[in-house]
N, C-alpha and C positions, 0 to 999 in steps of 0.2 A: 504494500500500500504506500502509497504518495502523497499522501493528502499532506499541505504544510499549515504547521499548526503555531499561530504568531505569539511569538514573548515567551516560549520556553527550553531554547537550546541554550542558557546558560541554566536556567533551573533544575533543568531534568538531570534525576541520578538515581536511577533504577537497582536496588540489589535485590535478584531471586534470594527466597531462604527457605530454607537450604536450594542448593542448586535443585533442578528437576533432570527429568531424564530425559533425554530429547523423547519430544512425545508426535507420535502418530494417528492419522485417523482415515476409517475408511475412505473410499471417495466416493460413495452413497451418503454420508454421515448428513446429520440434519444441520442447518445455520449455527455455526459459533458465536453464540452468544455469549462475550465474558462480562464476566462481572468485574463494578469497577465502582469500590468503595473510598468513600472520602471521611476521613478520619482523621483531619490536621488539626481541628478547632482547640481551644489552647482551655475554653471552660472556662472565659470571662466572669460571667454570672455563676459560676459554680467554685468560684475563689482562685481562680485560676489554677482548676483541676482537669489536665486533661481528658477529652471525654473516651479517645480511645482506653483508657485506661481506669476508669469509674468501673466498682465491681458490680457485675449481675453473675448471681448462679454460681461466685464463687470463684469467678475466673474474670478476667480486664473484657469488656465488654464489644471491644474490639473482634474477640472469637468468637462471643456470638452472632456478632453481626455476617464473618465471613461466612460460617457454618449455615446460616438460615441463604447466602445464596449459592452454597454447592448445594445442599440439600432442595433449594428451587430449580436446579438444573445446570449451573453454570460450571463449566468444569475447568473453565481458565479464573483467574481474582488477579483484581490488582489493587491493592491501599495505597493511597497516598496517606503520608505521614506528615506532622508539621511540630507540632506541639512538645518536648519531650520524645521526638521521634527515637533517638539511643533507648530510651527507657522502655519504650512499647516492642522496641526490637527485640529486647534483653528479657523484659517480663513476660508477653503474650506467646503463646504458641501460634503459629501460623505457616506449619510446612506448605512449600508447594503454592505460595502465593507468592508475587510479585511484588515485593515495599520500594515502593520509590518515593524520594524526601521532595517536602515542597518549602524549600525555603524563606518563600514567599507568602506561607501560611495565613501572616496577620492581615495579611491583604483582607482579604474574606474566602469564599468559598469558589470564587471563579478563578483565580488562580490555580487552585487546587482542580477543578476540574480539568483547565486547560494540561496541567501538566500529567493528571490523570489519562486523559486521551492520547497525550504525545507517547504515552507510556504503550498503550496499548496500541500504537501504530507499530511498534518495534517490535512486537509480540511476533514467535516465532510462527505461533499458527494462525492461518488467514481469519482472524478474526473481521466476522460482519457485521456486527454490531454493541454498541458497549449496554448495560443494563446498569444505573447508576443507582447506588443507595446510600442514605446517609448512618454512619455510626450510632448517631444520638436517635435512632425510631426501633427499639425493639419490639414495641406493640406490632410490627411489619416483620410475620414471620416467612417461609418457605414456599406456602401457598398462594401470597401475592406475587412474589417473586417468578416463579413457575407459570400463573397467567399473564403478568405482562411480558414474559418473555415468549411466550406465544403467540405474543399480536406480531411477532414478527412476517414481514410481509414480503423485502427486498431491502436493498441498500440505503432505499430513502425513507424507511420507517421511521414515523415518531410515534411513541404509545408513550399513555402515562395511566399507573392507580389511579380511581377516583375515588371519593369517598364523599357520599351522601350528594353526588354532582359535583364535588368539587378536585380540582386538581391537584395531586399530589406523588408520593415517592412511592413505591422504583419509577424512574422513567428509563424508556428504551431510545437509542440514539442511532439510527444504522448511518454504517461507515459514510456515506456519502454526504451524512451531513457534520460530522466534526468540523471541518476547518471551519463550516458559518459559525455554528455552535462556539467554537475557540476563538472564533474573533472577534464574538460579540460579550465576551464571561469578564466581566469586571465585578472587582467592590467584592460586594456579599451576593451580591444577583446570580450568579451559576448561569444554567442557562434561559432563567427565567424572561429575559425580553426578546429573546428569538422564539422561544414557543407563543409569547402571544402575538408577532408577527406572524408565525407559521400555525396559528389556531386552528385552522381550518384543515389541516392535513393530521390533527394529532389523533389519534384511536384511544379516546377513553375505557381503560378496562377495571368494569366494576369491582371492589375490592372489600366493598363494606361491610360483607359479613365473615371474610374471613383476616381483618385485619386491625388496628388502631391508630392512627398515624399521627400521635403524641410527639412531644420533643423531649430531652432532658436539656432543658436551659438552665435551668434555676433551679435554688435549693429545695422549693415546694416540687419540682417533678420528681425527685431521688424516688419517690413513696412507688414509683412504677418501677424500680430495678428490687430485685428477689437475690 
C-alpha cells in the first residue's frame, strides 16, 4: 500500500512484541481487517493516570481492550502508545501486537490516529481496512466489534457502532480512505470532521443491545472498571 499519510515520518516508531512469525494467509481468506487501538491518553481528569494502564479485571486495561478485538475477529492489532508508553510496555501483556509510540500524544487523539494508520500501512499483510477503538470504552465488548467489522464492503468502506441512532466507537476505515482521514485528524477531533463531511456514505451498524459506549474520563467513571 501507498497511501501517504501527512505529519508522521518523524513520529512513527513501531516495535512488534515480541516479534511475530512471518505470518500467512490463504488467498481465498476473507478482508483483513486489523485492528487499530489508540491508547496514548495521558488521564488528565483521572490525575494524570494513564488510561492504558487503569486496572479492570485485574490486569492494565489496555489487555482488555486488545482481547475484546481479537476475540471480534481481528487477527492483526496495532496500539499506539503515548502516555507512560515504557510502562505499559513493561507492565501489560500484549504478544503479537504491534506498539508503536506517538510522541505526539498530548496533541489529542488525531495525532494518535494519524500515526496509528501510518503504522498499519507498513503492516506486512495487505491489510484492507483498519477497525479503530478507543482504550477508555470497555462497556464495547467483542460482539460490536465482530458487527462493525462486517459492514465491510470494499476499500472505500466507512461503518461506524450506533447507539440509540447515535454515532459512535468501533468505527471501520477501508484503506482507501486513510490518507483523507490523516489529513484531516487534528487536536482531539480523530476523524471526527471527515465522517461528517463523508455522512452520507457511512453504514450505521446497530450496537445497542449488545454494547455500552461509556468513557473513563473522570474519577466518577472508575465505578464501570471491575
Amino acid at each position: 500500500m501507498n497511501h501517504e499519510t501527512p505529519g508522521t515520518e518523524e513520529t512513527l516508531a513501531a516495535h512488534p512484541a515480541p516479534a511475530r512469525p512471518a505470518p500467512t494467509r490463504p488467498a481465498a481468506a476473507e478482508p483483513l481487517v486489523a485492528g487499530l487501538l489508540l491508547a496514548a491518553g495521558g488521564g488528565r481528569r483521572l490525575g494524570g493516570r494513564p488510561k492504558a494502564l487503569l486496572s479492570h479485571r485485574g490486569r492494565p486495561l489496555v489487555e482488555h481492550a486488545v482481547r475484546v478485538l481479537r476475540e471480534g475477529g481481528c487477527e492483526v492489532v496495532h496500539v499506539v502508545l503515548g502516555a507512560a508508553a515504557e510502562r505499559v510496555r513493561a507492565e501489560a501483556r500484549l504478544p503479537g501486537c504491534v506498539l508503536v509510540d506517538n510522541p505526539e500524544w498530548a496533541e489529542g487523539m488525531g495525532s494518535s490516529l494519524r500515526v496509528g494508520l501510518a503504522s498499519l500501512e507498513a503492516e506486512v499483510l495487505p491489510v484492507e481496512a483498519a477497525l479503530v477503538s478507543l482504550v477508555d470504552q470497555p462497556g464495547i465488548g467483542a460482539a460490536a466489534v465482530d458487527r462493525v467489522r462486517a459492514a465491510y464492503r470494499g476499500p472505500r468502506t466507512l461503518a461506524a457502532a450506533s447507539y440509540e441512532g447515535r454515532r459512535g466507537h468501533p468505527v471501520l476505515f477501508g484503506v482507501d480512505r486513510w490518507a483523507g482521514i490523516a489529513a484531516g485528524a487534528v487536536g482531539d477531533q480523530g476523524a471526527r470532521d471527515y465522517l461528517k463531511e463523508h455522512r452520507d456514505a457511512i453504514t450505521l451498524v446497530d450496537c445497542s443491545d449488545v454494547a455500552e459506549p461509556y468513557d473513563i474520563d473522570t474519577e466518577a467513571d472508575l465505578v464501570h472498571l471491575e
